[in-house]
C-alpha positions in Angstrom: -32.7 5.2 -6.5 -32.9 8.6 -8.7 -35.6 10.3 -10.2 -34.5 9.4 -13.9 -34.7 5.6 -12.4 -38.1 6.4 -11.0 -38.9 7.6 -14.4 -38.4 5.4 -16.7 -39.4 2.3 -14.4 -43.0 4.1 -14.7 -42.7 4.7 -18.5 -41.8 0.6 -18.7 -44.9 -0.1 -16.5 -47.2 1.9 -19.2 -45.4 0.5 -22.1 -45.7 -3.0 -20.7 -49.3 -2.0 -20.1 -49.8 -0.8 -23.5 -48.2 -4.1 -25.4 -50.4 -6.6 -23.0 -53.4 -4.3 -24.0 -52.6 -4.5 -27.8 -51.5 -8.2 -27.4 -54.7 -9.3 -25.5 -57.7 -6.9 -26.3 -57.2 -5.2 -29.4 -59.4 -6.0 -32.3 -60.4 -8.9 -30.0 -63.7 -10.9 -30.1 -63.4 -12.3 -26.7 -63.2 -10.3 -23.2 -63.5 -12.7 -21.0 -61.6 -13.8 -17.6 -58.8 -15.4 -19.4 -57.9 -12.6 -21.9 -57.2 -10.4 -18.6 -55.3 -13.5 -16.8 -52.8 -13.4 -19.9 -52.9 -9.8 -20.4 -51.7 -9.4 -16.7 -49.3 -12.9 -17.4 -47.8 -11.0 -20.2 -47.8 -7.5 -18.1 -44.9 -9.0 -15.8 -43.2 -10.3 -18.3 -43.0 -7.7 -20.7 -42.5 -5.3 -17.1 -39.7 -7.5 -15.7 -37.5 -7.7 -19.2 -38.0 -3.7 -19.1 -36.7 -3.9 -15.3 -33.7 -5.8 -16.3 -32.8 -3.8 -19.1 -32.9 -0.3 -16.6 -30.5 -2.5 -14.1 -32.6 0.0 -11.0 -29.8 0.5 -8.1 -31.1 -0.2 -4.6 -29.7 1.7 -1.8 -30.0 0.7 1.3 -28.5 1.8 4.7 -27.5 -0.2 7.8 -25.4 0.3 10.9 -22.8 -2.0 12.0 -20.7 -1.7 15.4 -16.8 -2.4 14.6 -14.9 -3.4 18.2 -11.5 -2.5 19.1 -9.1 -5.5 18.4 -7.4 -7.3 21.2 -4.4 -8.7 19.9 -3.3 -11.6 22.3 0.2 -12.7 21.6 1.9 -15.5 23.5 5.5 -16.3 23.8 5.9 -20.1 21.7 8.9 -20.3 22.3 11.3 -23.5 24.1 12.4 -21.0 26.9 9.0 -20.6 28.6 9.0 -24.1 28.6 13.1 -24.4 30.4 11.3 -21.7 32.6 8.5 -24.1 33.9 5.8 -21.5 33.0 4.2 -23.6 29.6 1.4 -24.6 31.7 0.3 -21.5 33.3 0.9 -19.8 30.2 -1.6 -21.4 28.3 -4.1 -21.1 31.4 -3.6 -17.5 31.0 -4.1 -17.5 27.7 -7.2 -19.2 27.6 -8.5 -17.1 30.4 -8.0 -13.9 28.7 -9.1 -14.9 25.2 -12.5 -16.5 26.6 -13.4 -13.7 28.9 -17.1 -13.0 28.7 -16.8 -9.1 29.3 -13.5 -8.4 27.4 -15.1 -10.6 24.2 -18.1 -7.8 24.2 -16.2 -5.1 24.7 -13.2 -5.9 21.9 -12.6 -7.8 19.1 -10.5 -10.6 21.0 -8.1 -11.9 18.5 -5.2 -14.7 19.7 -2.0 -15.2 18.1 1.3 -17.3 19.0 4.8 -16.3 17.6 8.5 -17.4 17.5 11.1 -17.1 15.0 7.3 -17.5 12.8 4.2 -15.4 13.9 0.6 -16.8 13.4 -2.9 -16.2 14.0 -5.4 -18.6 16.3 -3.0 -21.6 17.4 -2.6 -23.7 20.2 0.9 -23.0 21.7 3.5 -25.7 22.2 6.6 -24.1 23.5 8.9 -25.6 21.1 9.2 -22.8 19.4 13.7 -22.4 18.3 13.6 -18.6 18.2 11.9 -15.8 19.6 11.5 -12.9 17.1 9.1 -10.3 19.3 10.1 -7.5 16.4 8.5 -9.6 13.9 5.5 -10.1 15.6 4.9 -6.3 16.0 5.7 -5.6 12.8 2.7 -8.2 11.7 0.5 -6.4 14.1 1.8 -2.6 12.2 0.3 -4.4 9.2 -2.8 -6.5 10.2 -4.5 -3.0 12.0 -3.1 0.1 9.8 -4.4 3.2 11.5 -6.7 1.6 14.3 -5.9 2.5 18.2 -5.8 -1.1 20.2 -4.3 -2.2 22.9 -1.7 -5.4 23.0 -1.5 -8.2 25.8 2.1 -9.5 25.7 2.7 -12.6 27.5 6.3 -13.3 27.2 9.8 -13.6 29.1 10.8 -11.2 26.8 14.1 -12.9 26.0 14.2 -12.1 22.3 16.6 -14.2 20.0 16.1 -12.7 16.5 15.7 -9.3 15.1 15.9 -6.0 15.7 14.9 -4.4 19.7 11.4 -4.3 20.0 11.3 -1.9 22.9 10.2 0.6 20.0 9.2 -1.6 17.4 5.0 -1.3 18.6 2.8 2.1 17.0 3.1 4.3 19.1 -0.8 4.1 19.4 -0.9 1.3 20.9 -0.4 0.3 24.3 1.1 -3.0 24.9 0.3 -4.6 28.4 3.6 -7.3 29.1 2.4 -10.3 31.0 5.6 -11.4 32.5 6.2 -15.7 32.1 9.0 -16.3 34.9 10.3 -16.2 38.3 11.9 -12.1 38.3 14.3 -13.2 41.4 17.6 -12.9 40.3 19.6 -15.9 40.7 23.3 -15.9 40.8 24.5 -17.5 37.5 27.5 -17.1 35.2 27.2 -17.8 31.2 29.3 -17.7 27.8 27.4 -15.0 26.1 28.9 -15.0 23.2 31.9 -16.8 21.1 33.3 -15.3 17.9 35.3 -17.0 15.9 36.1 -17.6 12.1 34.7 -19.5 9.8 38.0 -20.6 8.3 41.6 -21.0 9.4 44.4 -21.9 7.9 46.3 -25.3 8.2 49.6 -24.4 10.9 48.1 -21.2 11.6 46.9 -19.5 14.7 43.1 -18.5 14.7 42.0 -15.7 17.3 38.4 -17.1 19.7 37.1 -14.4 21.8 34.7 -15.6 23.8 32.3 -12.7 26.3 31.2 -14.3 29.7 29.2 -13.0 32.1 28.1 -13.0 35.4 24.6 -11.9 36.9 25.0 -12.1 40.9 26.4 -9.3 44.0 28.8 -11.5 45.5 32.5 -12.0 44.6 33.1 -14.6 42.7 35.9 -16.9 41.7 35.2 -18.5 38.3 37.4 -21.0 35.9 37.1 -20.6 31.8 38.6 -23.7 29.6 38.5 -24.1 26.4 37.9 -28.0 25.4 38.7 -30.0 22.1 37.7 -33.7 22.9 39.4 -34.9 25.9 42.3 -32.1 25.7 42.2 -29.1 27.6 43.4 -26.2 24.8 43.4 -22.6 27.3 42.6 -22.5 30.8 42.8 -19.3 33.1 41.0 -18.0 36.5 38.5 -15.5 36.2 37.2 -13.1 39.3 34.1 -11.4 39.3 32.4 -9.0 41.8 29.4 -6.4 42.1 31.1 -3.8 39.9 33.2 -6.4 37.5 29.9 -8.5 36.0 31.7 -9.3 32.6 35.1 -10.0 30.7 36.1 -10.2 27.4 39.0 -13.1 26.6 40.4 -13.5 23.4 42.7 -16.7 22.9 45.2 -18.1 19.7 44.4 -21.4 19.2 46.5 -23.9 16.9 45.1 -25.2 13.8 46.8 -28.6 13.6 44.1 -31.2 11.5 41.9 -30.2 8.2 38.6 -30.4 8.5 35.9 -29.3 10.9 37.2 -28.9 14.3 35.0 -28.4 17.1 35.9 -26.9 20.5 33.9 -26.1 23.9 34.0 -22.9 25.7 33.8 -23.3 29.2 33.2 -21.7 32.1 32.4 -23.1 35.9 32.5 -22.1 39.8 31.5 -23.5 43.0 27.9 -21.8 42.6 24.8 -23.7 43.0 23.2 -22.1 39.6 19.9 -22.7 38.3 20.4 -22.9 34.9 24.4 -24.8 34.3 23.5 -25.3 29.9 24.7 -21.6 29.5 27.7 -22.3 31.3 29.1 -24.2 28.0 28.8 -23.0 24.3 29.8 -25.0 21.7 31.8 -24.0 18.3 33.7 -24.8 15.2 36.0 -23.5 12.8 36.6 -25.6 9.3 40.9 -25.6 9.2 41.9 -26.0 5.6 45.1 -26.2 3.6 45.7 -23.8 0.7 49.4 -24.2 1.4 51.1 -23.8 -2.0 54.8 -25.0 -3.3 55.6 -22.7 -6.3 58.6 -23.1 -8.4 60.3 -20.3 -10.8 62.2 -22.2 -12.8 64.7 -20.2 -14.9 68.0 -19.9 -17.0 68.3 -15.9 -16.6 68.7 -13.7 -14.0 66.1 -11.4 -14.1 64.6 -8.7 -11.6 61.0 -10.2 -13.1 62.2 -13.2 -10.9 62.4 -11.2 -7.4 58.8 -9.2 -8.4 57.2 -12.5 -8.9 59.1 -13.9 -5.5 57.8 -11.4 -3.3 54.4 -10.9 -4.6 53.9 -14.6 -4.4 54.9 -14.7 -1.1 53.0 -12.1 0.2 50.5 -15.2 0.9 51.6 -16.7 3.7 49.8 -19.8 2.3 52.9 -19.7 -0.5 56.4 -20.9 -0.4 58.5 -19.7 -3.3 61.8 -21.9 -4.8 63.5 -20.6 -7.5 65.6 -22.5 -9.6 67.8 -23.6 -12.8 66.3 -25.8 -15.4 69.1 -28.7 -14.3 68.6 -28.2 -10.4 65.4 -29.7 -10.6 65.5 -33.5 -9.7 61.3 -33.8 -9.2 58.5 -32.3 -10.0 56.3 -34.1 -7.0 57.1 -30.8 -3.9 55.8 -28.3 -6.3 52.1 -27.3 -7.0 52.7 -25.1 -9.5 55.3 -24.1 -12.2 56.4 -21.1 -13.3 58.4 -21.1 -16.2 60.7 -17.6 -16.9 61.8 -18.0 -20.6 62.0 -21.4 -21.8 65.0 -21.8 -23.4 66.6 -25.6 -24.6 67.7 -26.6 -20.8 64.0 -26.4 -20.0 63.6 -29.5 -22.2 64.2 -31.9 -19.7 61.8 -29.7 -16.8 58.8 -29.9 -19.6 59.2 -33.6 -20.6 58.4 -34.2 -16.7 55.7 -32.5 -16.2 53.8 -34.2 -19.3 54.4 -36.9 -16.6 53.6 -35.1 -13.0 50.8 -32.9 -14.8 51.6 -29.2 -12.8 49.8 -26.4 -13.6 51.9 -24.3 -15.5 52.6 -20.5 -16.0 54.8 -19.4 -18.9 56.6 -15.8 -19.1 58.2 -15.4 -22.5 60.4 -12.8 -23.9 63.2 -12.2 -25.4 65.5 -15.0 -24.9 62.6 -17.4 -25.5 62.9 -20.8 -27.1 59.9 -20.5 -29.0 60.5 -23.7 -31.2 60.2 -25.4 -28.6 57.6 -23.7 -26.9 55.7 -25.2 -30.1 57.0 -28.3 -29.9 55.8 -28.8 -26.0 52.0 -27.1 -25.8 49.2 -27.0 -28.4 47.6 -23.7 -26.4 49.1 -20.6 -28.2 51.2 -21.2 -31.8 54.2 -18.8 -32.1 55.1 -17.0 -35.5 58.4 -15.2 -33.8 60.8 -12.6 -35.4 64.3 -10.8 -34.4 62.9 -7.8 -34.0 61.7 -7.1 -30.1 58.3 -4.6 -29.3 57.0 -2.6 -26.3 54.0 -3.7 -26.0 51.1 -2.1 -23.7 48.0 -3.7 -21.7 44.5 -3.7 -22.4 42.4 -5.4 -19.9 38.9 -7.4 -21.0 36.3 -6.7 -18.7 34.4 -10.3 -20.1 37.4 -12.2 -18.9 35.4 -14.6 -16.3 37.5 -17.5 -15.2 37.7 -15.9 -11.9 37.3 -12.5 -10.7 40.3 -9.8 -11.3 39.8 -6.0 -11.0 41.3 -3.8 -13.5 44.4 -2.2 -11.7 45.3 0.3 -14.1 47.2 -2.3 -16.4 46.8 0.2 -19.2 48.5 2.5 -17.6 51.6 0.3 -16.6 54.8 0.5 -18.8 55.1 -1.7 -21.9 56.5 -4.7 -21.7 59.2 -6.0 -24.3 58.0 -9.1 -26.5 60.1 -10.0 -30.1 57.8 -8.8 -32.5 55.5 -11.5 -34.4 52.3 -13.0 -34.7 50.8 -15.1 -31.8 47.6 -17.3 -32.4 45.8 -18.4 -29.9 44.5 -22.2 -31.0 43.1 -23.8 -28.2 40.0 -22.9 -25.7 41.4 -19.5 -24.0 40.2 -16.7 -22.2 41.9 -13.5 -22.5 42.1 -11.2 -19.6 44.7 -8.9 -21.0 45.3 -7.9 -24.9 48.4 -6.2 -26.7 48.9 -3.1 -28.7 51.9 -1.3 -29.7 51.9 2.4 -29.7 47.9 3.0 -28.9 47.3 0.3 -32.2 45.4 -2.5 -31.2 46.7 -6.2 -32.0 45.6 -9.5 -32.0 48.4 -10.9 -30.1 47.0 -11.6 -26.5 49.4 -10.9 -23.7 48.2 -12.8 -21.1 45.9 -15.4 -21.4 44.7 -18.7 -19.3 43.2 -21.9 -20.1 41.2 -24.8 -18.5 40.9 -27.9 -20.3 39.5 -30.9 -17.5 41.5 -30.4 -14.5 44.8 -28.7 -17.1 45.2 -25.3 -16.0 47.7 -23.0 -17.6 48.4 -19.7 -18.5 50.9 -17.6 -20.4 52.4 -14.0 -20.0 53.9 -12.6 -22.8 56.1 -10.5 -22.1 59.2 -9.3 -19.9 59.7 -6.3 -17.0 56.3 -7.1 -15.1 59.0 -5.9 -12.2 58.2 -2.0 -13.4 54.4 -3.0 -13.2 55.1 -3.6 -9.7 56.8 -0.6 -9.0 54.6 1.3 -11.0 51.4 0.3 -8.6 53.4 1.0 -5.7 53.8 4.8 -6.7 50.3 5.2 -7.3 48.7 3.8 -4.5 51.4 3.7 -1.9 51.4 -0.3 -1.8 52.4 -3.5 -3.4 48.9 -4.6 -2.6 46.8 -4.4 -5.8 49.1 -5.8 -8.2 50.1 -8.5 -5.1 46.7 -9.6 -5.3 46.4 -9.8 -9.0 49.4 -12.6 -8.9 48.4 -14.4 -6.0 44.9 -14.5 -7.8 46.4 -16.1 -11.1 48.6 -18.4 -9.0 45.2 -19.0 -6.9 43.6 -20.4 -9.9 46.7 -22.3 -11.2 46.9 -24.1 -7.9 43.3 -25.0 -7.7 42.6 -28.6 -9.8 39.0 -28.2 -9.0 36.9 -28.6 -12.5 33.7 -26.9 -12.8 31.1 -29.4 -12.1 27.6 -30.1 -13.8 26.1 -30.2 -10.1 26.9 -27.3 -7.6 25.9 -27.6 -3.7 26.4 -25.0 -1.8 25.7 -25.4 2.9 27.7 -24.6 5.6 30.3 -27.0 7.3 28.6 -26.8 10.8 25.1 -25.4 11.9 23.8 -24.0 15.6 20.8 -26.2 16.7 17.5 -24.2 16.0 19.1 -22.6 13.0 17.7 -22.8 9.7 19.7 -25.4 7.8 19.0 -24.1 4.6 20.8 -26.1 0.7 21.0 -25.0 -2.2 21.9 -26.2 -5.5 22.4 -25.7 -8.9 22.6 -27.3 -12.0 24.0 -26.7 -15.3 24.0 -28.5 -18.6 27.0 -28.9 -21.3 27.2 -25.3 -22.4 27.3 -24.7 -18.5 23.6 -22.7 -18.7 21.5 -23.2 -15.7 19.1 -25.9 -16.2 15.2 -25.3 -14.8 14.3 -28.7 -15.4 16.4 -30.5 -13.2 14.8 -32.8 -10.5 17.1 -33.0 -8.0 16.8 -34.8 -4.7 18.3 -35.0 -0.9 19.1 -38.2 1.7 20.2 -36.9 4.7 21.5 -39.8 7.3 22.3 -38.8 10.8 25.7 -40.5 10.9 24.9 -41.4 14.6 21.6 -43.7 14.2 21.7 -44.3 10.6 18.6 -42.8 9.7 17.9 -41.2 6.5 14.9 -38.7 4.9 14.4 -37.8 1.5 14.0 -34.3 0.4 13.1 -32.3 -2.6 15.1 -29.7 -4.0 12.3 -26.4 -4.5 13.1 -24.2 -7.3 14.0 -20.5 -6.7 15.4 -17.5 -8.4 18.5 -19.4 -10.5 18.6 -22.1 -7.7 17.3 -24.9 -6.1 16.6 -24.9 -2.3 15.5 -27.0 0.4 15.7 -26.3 4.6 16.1 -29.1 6.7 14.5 -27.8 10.0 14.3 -29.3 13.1 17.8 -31.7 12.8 19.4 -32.4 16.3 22.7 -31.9 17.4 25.2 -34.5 15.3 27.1 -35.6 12.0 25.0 -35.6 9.4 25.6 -37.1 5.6 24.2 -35.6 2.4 23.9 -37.2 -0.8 22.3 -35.0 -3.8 21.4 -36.6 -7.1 19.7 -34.9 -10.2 17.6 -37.8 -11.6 17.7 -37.3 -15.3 21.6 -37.4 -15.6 22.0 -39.5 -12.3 24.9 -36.9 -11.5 25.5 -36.2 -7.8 27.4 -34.9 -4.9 28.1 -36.1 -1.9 29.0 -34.1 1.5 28.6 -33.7 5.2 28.1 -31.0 8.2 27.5 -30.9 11.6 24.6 -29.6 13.7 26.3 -28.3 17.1 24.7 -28.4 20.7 23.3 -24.9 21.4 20.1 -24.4 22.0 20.0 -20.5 22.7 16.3 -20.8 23.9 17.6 -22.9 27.2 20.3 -19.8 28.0 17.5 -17.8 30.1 17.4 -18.0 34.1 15.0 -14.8 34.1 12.8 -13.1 32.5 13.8 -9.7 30.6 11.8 -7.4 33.3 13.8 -4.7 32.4 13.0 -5.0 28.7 9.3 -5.5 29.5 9.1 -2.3 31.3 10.6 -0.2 29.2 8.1 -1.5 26.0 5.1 -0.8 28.6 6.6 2.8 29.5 7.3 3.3 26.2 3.4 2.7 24.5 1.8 3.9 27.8 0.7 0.5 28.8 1.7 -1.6 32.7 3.9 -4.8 33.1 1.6 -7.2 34.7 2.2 -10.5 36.0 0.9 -14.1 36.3 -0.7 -13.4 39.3 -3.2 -10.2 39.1 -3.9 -10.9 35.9 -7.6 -9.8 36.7 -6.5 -6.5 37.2 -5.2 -6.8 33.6 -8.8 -7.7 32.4 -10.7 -5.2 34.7 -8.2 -2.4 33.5 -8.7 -3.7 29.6 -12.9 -3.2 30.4 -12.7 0.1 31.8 -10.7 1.7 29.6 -12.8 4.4 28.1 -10.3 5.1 24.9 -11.3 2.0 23.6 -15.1 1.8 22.4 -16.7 0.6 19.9 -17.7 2.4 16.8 -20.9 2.4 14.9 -20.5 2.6 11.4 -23.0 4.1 9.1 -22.5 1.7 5.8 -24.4 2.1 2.5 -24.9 -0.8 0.3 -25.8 -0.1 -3.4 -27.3 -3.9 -5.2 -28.1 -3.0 -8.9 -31.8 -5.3 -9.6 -30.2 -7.4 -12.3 -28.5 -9.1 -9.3 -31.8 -10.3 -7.8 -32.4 -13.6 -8.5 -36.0 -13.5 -7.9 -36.4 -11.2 -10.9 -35.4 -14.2 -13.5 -37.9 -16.3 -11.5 -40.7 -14.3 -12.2 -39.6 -13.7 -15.8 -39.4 -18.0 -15.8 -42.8 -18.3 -14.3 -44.9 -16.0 -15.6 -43.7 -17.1 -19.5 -44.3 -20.5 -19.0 -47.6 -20.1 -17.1 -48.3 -18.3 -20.2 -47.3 -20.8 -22.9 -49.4 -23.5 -20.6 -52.3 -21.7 -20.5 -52.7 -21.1 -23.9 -51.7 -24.7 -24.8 -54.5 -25.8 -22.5 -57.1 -23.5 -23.7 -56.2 -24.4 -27.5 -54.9 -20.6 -28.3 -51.6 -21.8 -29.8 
């Protein structure tokens, strides 16, 4: 409390004096005991407003003695479990976080962690992941710039994140209790199987698969790949003391669409501990994006052979070209493109009113565009005699799909007959027209989607010199390539935009995160945040089904399905307040990485303990863990000088007083009649 406190606390004391004396005695006839009961009544009250109004600060020191913390992590994870160590484990555990000696000495604080980390829990080894960088990382957070030490107790066989050898402060000392028999055992395992996502229908797909083998003895070893019942690839593998590991990379056929799921394989006449690692499953989705594209035309043009080859630079493309009166049907192609209708194309367009092809029109100078009228209500044609060069401008809003600009105002003009082109139904530009740097309003090329109607228009002949004009400056065919197999991409997909957009993976790894998402958008295709939109999985195997909610996010809706065992499983998503919905299915494959481990990761271990300057300890001298944690001299505890400051005004007692002493007061007075 300062002096100017001390001050003015004595001036209230004679002011409050001064008023009870004026109140009670001046000019007064009686001086009796009850005058000087209500003088001193009124003292306190008239001192404990003045008390309240100064707001005093009371300071006030005490020591407090602040512990080291003992962070005591333990390894929840499903491997300690396939390791047979859960139950000793949590004896350990319990021994070291209720130790007397080590309680007074540090701050023992327990935590459990797998792929999640928390604080206090009982373990119960079913843990999918092991994330041991995560948990250090909490640790970095929980005790900024304090020196503690760590008690580990793990196999150290980490299955997410980042190494952790170097992951702890380096001021803290991290003491490993090893879970696991350390005798090697001779075992051979599929490490790892890489493999695409996606193959195409008829093609081959590359699978390399890593196996390896932990052992000193030579070792003959046979590596299969299964689908179902059938035997895919099959070849003899030796390993020895020096040759621990191989690398094989097979071509496998993709012969059905759809998810296909395969086994990698590997056996010998060992007697191993641990035979789940010695089979890993995987899938790879086949599908067919396999085109038929017809150039139909009356002319022989080198535009024909441009659009030929950089069609066909998709593998997933097959190119027929062909007069107007060769064609007998419509139902082999996927998509029409149609060089210069003239009059024979009459026939060709009254069939596809019929068979409904996605269409892509090149007009130019020996156009029929009367006809052209006649047949499409997209673009209306106001043609003269009199042909243009006309040069690109490319609309960065176009957003029907996505297209780079490749320099398409830099290509040479292409020749049009000069004349007005309106564009009447719902279009989207990606490329404009202007003659002689003079901007138009004549589009050059231009797509539309009306339902599942997909079409587009090019206007204007000699894209071949836009071909050869990308090749000389970048040394390729690739760019503008990928620009036509992008327009045909988008004619030969039927697929409509739909209201309700679901978006998961075709197969999942068992203790992954099976995470959904959705979205959904009203009329004007805007996404809608008030959409209530619900899951029913059904495991396709017992029939069951659960209900989920969809969880809002950023622009999304999201919901993880956790915990799913391997199977088929069916999804059905509805948004309640338009009943719209989608329907789909994945697949949750056998691997549980967790049951991979034979060992322990000693090596690991050590280097973490050499690394922070703690010791690897095991389950067995555990007590020398403890004794070693008590005498360690660099962790004592601190005493902390800590000054607390409570202004008056928070003193409840003070508004008591001021209660009491104005209405003992007020009674008195009433009682003796002075009211």
């Amino acid at each position: 409390m300062t002096t100017s406190t001390v001050l003015l606390l004595i001036v209230a004391a004679f002011v409050a004096l001064a008023l009870s004396f004026f109140q009670y005695f001046f000019k007064a006839r009686k001086k009796g005991r009850l005058q000087f009961f209500l003088a001193f009544l009124r003292f306190c009250t008239w001192f404990s407003l003045f008390v309240l109004l100064i707001n005093p600060v009371i300071t006030r020191t005490v020591f407090e003695t602040v512990k080291a913390p003992l962070p005591v992590l333990i390894d929840n994870s499903q491997s300690i479990h396939e390791l047979g160590q859960d139950s000793i484990a949590k004896q350990l555990y319990t021994k070291i976080t209720k130790n007397g000696p080590l309680n007074e000495k540090f701050d023992v604080q327990p935590f459990i962690f797998d792929e999640d980390f928390a604080p206090g829990k009982e373990p119960d080894f079913k843990g999918r992941q092991t994330h041991i960088d995560q948990a250090s990382q909490n640790l970095k957070q929980l005790y900024r710039n304090s020196n503690y030490p760590v008690v580990l107790l793990t196999d150290g066989n980490q299955t997410l994140g980042n190494d952790y050898v170097y992951s702890f402060n380096e001021n803290t000392a991290v003491y490993p209790v090893v879970l696991g028999d350390t005798t090697l055992y001779p075992d051979v395992k599929v490490a790892q199987v890489n493999a695409n996502k996606y193959a195409l229908l008829k093609n081959k797909f590359p699978v390399e698969v890593f196996v390896q083998y932990s052992g000193n003895k030579n070792v003959n070893a046979v590596f299969s790949i299964i689908q179902g019942k059938n035997v895919l690839h099959k070849q003899n593998i030796n390993f020895t003391a020096d040759k621990k590991a191989e690398a094989i990379t097979v071509l496998l056929n993709a012969d059905r669409v759809g998810v296909q799921t395969y086994k990698a394989v590997i056996t010998t006449s060992l007697q191993e501990k641990n035979t789940y690692n010695n089979t890993k499953n995987f899938a790879v989705e086949v599908i067919d994006q396999r085109s038929e594209v017809a150039i139909i035309s009356s002319v022989n043009h080198p535009d024909l052979g441009a659009f030929k080859r950089a069609i066909e630079t998709n593998r997933q493309r097959n190119v027929t070209v062909l007069k107007p009166l060769e064609v007998k049907s419509l139902r082999d192609y996927n998509v029409l493109l149609l060089y210069q209708p003239d009059a024979s194309f009459r026939t060709v367009l009254e069939q596809n009113k019929t068979a409904g092809l996605n269409t892509l029109t090149v007009t130019g100078l020996t156009t029929d565009f009367n006809l052209l009228n006649q047949n499409q209500d997209l673009l209306s044609f106001r043609m003269t005699g009199q042909k243009e060069d006309y040069t690109a401008m490319y609309n960065p809003m176009f957003n029907l799909f996505s297209v780079e600009d490749i320099g398409f105002g830099q290509f040479p003009p292409l020749q049009h007959p000069f004349g007005t082109i309106t564009v009447k139904g719902n279009a989207s530009v990606l490329l404009g027209a202007k003659v002689r740097n003079t901007e138009t309003e004549n589009p050059m090329l231009v797509f539309s989607e009306k339902g599942t109607t997909r079409n587009a228009f090019l206007l204007g002949e000699n894209i071949w010199k836009w071909r050869m004009e990308s090749h000389l400056e970048n040394k390729s065919f690739e760019k503008f390539d990928v620009f036509v197999d992008k327009t045909i991409q988008f004619l030969a997909s039927n697929s409509k935009r739909a209201p309700l957009v679901v978006n998961h993976e075709n197969f999942y790894n068992s203790g992954e995160f099976v995470s959904i998402t959705a979205q959904y958008f009203n009329k004007n295709y805007e996404f809608d945040e008030n959409a209530r939109i619900t899951l029913q999985l059904k495991n396709k195997a017992t029939g069951k089904t659960k209900m989920y909610d969809f969880l809002k996010g950023n622009n999304e809706y999201k919901v993880n399905l956790d915990g799913l065992e391997a199977g088929q499983y069916q999804i059905f998503v509805k948004e309640a307040i338009s009943n719209t919905s989608y329907t789909g299915s994945f697949e949750v494959l056998d691997f549980e990485i967790e049951k991979q481990f034979v060992n322990p990761d000693l090596p690991r271990l050590l280097q973490t303990a050499q690394s922070t300057g703690g010791t690897v300890f095991y389950t067995d001298n555990t007590d020398k863990l403890i004794a070693k944690l008590i005498a360690d001299e660099n962790y004592k505890a601190i005493q902390k000088e800590v000054i607390k400051r409570s202004p008056l005004i928070d003193w409840m007692w003070l508004l008591v007083i001021l209660a009491v002493t104005l209405s003992a007061e007020w009674f008195t007075r009433k009682y003796n009649g002075l009211l």
